[in-house]
PyMOL CGO cylinders between C-alpha atoms (Angstrom):
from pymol import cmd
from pymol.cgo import CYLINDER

trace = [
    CYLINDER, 0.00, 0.00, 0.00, 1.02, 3.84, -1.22, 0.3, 1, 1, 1, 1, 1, 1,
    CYLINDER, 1.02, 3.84, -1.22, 2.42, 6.22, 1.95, 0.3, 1, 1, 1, 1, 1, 1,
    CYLINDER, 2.42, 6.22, 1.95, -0.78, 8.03, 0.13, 0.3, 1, 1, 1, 1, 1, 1,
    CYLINDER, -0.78, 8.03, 0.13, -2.91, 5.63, 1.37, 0.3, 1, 1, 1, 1, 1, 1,
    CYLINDER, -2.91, 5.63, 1.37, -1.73, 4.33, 4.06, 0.3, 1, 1, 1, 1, 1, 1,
    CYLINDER, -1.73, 4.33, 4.06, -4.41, 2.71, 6.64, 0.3, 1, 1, 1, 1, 1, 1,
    CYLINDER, -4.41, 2.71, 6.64, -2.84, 5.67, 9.12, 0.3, 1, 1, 1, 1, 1, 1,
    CYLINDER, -2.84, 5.67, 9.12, -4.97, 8.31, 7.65, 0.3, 1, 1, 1, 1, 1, 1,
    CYLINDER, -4.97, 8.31, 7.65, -7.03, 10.07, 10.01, 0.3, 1, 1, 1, 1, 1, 1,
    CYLINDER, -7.03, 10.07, 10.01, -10.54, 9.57, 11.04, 0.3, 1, 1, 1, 1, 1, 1,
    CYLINDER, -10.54, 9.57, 11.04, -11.38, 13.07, 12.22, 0.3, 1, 1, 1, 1, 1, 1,
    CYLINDER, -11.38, 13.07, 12.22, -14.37, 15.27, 12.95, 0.3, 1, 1, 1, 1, 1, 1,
    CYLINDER, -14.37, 15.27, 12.95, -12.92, 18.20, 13.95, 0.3, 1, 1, 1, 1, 1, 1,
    CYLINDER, -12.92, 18.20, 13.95, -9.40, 20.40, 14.58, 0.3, 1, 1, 1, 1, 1, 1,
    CYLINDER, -9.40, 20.40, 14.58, -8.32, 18.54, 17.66, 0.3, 1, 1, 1, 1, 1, 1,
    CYLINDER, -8.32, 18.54, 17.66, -8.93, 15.75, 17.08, 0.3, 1, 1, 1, 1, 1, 1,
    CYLINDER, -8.93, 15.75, 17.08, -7.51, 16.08, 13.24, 0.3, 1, 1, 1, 1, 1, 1,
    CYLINDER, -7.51, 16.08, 13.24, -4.10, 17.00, 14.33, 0.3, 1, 1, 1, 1, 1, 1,
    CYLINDER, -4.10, 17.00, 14.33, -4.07, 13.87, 17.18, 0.3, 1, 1, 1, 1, 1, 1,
    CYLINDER, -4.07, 13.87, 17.18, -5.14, 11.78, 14.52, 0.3, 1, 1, 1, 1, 1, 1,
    CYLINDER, -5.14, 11.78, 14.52, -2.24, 13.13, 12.16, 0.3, 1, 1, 1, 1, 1, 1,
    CYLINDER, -2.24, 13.13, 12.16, 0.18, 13.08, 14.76, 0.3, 1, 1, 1, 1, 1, 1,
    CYLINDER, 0.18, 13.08, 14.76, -0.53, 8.91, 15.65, 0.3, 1, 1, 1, 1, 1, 1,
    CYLINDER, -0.53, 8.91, 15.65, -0.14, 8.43, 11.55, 0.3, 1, 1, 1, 1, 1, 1,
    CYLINDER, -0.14, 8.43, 11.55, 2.81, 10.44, 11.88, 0.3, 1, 1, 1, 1, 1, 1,
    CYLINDER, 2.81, 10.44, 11.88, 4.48, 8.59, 14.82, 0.3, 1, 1, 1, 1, 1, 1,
    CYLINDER, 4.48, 8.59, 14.82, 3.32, 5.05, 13.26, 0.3, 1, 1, 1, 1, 1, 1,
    CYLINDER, 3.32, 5.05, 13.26, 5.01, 6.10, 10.08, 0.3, 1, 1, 1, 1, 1, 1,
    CYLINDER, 5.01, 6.10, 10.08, 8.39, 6.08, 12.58, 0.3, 1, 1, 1, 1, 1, 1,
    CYLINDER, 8.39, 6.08, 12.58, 8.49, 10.09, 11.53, 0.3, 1, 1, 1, 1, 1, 1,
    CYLINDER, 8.49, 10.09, 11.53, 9.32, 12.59, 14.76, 0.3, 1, 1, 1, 1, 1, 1,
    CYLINDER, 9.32, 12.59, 14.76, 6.74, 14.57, 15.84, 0.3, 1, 1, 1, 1, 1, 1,
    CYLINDER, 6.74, 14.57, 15.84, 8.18, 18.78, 16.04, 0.3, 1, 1, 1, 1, 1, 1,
    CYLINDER, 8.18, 18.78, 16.04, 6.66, 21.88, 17.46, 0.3, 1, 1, 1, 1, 1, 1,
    CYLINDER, 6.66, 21.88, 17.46, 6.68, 23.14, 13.68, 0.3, 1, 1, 1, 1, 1, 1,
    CYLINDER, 6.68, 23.14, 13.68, 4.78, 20.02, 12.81, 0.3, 1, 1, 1, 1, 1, 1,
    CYLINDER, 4.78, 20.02, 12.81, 2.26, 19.91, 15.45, 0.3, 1, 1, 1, 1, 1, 1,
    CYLINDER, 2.26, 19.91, 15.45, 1.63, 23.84, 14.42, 0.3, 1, 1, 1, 1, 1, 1,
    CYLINDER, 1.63, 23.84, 14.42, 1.13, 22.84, 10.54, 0.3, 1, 1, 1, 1, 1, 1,
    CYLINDER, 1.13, 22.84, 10.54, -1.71, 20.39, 11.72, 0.3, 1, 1, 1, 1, 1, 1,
    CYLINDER, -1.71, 20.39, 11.72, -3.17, 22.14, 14.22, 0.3, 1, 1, 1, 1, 1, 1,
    CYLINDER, -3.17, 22.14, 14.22, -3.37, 25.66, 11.58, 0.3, 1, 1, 1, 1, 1, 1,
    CYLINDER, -3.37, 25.66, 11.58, -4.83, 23.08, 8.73, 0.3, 1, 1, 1, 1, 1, 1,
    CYLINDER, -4.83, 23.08, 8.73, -7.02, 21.64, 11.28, 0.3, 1, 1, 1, 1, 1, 1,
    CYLINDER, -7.02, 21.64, 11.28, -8.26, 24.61, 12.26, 0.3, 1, 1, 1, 1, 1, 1,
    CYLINDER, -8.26, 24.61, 12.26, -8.69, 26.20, 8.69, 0.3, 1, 1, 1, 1, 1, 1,
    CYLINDER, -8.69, 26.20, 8.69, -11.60, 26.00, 6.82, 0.3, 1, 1, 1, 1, 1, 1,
    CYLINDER, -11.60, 26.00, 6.82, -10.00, 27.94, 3.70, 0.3, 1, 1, 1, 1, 1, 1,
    CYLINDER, -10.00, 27.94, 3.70, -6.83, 26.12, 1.59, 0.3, 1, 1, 1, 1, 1, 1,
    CYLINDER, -6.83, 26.12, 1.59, -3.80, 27.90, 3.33, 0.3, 1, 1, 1, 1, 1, 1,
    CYLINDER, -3.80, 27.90, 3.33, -0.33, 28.52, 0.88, 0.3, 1, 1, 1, 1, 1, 1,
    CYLINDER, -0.33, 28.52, 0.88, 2.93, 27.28, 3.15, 0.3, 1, 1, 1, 1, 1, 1,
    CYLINDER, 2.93, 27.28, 3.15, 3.43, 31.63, 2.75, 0.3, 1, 1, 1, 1, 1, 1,
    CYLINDER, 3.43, 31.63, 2.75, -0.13, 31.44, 4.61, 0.3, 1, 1, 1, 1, 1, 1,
    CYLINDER, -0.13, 31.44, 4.61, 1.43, 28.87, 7.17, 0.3, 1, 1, 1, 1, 1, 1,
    CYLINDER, 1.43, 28.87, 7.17, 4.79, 30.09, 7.52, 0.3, 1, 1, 1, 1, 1, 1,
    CYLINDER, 4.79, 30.09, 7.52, 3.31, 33.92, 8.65, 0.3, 1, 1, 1, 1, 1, 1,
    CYLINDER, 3.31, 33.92, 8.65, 0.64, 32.31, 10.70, 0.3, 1, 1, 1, 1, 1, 1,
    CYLINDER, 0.64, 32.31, 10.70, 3.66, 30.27, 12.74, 0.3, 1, 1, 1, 1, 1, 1,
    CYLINDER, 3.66, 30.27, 12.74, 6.05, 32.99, 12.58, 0.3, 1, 1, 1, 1, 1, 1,
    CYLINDER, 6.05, 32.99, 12.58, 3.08, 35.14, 14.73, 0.3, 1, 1, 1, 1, 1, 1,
    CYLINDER, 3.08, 35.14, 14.73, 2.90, 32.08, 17.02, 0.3, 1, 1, 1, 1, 1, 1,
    CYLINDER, 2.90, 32.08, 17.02, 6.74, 32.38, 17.50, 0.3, 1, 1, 1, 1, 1, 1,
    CYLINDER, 6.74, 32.38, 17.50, 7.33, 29.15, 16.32, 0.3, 1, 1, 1, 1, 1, 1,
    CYLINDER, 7.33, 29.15, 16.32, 10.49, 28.65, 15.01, 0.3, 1, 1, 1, 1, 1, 1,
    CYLINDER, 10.49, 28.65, 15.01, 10.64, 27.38, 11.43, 0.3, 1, 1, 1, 1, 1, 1,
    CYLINDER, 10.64, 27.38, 11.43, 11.67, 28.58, 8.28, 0.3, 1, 1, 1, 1, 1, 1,
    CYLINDER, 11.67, 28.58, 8.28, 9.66, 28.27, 5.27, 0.3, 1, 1, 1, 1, 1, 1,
    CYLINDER, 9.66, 28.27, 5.27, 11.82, 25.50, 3.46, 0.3, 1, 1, 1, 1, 1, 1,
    CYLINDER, 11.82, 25.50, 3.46, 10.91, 23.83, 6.62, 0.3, 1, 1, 1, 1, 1, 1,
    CYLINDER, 10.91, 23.83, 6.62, 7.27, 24.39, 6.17, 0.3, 1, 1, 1, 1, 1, 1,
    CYLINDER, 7.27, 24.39, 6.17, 6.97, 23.05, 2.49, 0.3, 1, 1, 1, 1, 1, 1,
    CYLINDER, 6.97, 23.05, 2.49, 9.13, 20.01, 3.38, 0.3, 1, 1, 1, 1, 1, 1,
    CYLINDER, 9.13, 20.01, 3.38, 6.34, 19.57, 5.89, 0.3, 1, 1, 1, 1, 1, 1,
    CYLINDER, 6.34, 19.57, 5.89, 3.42, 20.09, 3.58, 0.3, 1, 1, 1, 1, 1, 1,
    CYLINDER, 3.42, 20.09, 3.58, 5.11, 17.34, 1.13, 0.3, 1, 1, 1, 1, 1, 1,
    CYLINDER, 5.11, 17.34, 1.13, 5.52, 14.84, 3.70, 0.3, 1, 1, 1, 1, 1, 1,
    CYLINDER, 5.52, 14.84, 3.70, 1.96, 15.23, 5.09, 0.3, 1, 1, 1, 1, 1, 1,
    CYLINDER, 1.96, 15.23, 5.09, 0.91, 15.30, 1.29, 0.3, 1, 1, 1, 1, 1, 1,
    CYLINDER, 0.91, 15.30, 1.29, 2.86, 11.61, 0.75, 0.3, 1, 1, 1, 1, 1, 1,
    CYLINDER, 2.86, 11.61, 0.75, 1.39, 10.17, 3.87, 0.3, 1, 1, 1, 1, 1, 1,
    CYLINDER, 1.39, 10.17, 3.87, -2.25, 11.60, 2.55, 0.3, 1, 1, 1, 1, 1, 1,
    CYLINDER, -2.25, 11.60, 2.55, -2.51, 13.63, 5.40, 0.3, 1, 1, 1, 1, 1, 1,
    CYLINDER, -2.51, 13.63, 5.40, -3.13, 16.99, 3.90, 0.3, 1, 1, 1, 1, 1, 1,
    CYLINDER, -3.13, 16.99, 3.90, -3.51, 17.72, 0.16, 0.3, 1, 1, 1, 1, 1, 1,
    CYLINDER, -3.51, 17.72, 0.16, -3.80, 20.89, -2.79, 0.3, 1, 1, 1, 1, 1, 1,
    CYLINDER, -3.80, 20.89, -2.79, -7.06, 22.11, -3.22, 0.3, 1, 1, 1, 1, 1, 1,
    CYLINDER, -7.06, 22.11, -3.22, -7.16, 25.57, -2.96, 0.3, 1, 1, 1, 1, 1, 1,
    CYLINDER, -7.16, 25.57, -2.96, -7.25, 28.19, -6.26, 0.3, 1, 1, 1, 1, 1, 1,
    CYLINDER, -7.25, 28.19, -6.26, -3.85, 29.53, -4.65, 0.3, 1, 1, 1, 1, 1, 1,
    CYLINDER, -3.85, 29.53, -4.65, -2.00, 26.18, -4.04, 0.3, 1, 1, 1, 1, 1, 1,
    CYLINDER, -2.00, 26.18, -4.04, -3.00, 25.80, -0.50, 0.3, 1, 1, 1, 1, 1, 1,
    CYLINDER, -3.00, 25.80, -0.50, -3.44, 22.83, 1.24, 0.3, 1, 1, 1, 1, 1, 1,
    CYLINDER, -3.44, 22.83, 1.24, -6.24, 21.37, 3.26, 0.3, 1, 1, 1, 1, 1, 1,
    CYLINDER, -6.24, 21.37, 3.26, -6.20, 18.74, 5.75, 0.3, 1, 1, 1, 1, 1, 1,
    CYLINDER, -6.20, 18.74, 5.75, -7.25, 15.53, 4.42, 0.3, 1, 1, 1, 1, 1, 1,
    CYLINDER, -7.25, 15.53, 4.42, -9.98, 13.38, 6.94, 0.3, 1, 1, 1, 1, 1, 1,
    CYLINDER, -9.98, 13.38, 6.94, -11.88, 10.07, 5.95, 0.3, 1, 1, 1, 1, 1, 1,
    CYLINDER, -11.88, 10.07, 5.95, -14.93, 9.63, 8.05, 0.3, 1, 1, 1, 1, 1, 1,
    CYLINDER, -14.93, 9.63, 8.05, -16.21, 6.33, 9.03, 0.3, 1, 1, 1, 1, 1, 1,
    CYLINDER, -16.21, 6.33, 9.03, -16.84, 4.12, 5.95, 0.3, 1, 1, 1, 1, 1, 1,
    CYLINDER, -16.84, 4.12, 5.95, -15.69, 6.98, 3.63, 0.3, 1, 1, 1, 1, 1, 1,
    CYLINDER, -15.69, 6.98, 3.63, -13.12, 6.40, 0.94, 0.3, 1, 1, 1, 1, 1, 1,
    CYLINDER, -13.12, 6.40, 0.94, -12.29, 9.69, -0.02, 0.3, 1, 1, 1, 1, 1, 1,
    CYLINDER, -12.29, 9.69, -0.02, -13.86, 13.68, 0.51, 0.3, 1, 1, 1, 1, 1, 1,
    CYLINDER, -13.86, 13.68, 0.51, -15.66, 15.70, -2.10, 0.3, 1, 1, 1, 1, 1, 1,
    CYLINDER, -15.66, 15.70, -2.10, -13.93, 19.59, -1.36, 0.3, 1, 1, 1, 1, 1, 1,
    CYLINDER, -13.93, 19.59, -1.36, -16.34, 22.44, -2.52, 0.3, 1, 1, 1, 1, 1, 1,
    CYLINDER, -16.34, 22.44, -2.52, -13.57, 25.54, -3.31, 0.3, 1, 1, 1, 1, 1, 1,
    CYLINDER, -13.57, 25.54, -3.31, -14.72, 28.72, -3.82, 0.3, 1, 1, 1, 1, 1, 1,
    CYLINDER, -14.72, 28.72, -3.82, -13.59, 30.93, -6.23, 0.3, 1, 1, 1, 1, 1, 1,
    CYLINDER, -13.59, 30.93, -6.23, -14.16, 34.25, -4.83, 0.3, 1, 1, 1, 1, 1, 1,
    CYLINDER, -14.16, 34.25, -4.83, -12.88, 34.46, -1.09, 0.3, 1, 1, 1, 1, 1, 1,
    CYLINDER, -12.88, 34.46, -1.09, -10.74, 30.79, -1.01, 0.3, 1, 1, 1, 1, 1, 1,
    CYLINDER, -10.74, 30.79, -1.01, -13.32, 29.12, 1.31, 0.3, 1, 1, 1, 1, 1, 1,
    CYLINDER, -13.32, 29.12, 1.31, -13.04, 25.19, 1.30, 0.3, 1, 1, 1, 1, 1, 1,
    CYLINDER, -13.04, 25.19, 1.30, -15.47, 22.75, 2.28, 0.3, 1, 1, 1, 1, 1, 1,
    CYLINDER, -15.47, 22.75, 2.28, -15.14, 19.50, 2.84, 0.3, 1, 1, 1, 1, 1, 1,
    CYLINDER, -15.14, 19.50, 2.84, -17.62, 16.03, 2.39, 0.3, 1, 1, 1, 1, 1, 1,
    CYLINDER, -17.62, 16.03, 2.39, -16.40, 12.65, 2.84, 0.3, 1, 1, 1, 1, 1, 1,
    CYLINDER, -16.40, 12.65, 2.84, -17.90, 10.38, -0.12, 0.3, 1, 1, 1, 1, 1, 1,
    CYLINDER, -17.90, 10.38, -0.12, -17.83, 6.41, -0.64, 0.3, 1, 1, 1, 1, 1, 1,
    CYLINDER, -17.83, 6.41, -0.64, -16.03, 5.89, -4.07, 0.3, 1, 1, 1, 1, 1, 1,
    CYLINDER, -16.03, 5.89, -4.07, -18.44, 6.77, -6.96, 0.3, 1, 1, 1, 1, 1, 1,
    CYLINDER, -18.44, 6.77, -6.96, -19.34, 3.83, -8.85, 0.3, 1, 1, 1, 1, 1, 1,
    CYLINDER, -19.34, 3.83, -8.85, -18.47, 6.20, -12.14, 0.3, 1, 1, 1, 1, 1, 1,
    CYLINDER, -18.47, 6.20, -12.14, -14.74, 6.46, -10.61, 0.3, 1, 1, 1, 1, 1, 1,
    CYLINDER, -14.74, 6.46, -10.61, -15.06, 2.22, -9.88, 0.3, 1, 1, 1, 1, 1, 1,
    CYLINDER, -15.06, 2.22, -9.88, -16.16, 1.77, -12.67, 0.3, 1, 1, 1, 1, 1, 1,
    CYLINDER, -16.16, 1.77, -12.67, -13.75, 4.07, -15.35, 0.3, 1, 1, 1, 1, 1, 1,
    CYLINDER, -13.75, 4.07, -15.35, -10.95, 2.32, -12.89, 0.3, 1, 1, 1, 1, 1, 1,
    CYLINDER, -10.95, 2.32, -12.89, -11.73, -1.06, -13.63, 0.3, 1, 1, 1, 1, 1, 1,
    CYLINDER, -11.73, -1.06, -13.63, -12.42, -0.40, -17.60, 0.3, 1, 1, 1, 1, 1, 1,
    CYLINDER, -12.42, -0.40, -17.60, -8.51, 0.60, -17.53, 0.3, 1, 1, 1, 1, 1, 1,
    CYLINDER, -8.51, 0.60, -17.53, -7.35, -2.39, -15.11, 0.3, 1, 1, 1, 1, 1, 1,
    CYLINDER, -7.35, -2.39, -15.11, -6.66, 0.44, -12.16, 0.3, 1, 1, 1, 1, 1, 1,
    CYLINDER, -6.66, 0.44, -12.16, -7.65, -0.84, -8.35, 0.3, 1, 1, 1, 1, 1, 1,
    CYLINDER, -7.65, -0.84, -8.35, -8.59, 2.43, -6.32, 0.3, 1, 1, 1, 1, 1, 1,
    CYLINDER, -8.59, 2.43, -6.32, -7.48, 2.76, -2.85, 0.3, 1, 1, 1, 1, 1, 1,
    CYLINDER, -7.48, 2.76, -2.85, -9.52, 6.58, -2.43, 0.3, 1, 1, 1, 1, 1, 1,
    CYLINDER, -9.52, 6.58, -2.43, -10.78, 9.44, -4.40, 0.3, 1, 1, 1, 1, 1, 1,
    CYLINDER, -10.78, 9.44, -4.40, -10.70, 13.20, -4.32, 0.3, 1, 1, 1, 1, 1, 1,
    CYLINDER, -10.70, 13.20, -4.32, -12.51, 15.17, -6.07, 0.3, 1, 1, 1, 1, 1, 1,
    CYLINDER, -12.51, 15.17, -6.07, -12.77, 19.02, -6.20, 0.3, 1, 1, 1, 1, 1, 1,
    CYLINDER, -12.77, 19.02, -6.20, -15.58, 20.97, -7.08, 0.3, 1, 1, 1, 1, 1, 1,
    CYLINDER, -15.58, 20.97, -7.08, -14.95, 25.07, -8.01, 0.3, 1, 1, 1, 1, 1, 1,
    CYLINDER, -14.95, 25.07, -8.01, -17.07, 27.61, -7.74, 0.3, 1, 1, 1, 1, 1, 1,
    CYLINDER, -17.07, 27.61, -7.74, -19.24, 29.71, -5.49, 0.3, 1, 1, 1, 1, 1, 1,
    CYLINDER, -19.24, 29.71, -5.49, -20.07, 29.35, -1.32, 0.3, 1, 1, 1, 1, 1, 1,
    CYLINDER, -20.07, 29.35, -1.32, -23.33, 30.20, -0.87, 0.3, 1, 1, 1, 1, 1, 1,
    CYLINDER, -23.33, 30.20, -0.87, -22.14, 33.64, 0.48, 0.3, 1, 1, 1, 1, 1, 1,
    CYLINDER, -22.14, 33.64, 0.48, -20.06, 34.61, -2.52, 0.3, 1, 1, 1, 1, 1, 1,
    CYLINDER, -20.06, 34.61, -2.52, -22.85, 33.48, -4.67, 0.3, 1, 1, 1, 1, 1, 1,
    CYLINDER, -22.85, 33.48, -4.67, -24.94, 36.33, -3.63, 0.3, 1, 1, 1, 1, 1, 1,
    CYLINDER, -24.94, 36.33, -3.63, -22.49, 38.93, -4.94, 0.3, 1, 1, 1, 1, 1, 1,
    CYLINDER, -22.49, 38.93, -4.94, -21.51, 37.59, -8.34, 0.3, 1, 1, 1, 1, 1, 1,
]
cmd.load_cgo(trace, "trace")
């Protein structure tokens, strides 16, 4: 099995309980567990917009955690490979990644206008089952992003 898709992806609800999640997966994974990190999880946790490791970096540097920014996209990869966090923002952020129970993937609603992310776990589709097996491909998850307008931005375009 794919660090991607490793079974230690979260099961998560909310922030808290995102980050302990991530951190467990993390320490499974044999991977040490920094302040920096910890900060990245709990800030993604928290977020409910995509967040650019700039975004991250100025939010931590705030905090007075020490990190640099190489530090912080080295982070963002690694949570990225363990399918911990992923890209889905319209500026290149990353959101935290979270499979709820029986869920094999989420369904992230971006908007264009003010960044806002929201996020639906989803059983695979039987379309994306279906197109997989048609071209001999075995899916472990699915992602799938959906752009366009929150239901407050929609109002003023």
């Amino acid at each position: 099995m794919s660090r991607q898709h490793a079974q230690s992806q979260p099961v998560a609800s909310d922030a808290d309980s995102y980050a302990e999640l991530a951190v467990e997966a993390l320490r499974r994974a044999r991977l040490r567990i920094t302040r920096p990190r910890r900060s990245i999880l709990a800030l993604l946790g928290q977020s409910t917009e995509a967040l650019t490791a700039t975004d991250i970096y100025e939010s931590l540097r705030k905090r007075r955690v020490a990190v640099d920014q190489a530090s912080v996209y080295r982070t963002l990869a690694l949570l990225e490979e363990y399918g911990l966090a992923h890209k889905a923002g319209n500026r290149g952020g990353y959101v935290r990644c979270q499979r709820g129970a029986g869920g094999d993937g989420q369904l992230h609603m971006v908007c264009r206008r003010c960044d806002r992310v929201l996020a639906v776990d989803l059983p695979l589709t039987p379309v994306c089952t279906t197109e997989a097996a048609e071209h001999g491909f075995v899916p472990e998850s699915c992602h799938v992003v959906l752009r366009g307008y929150c239901s407050r931005c929609a109002q003023l375009v």
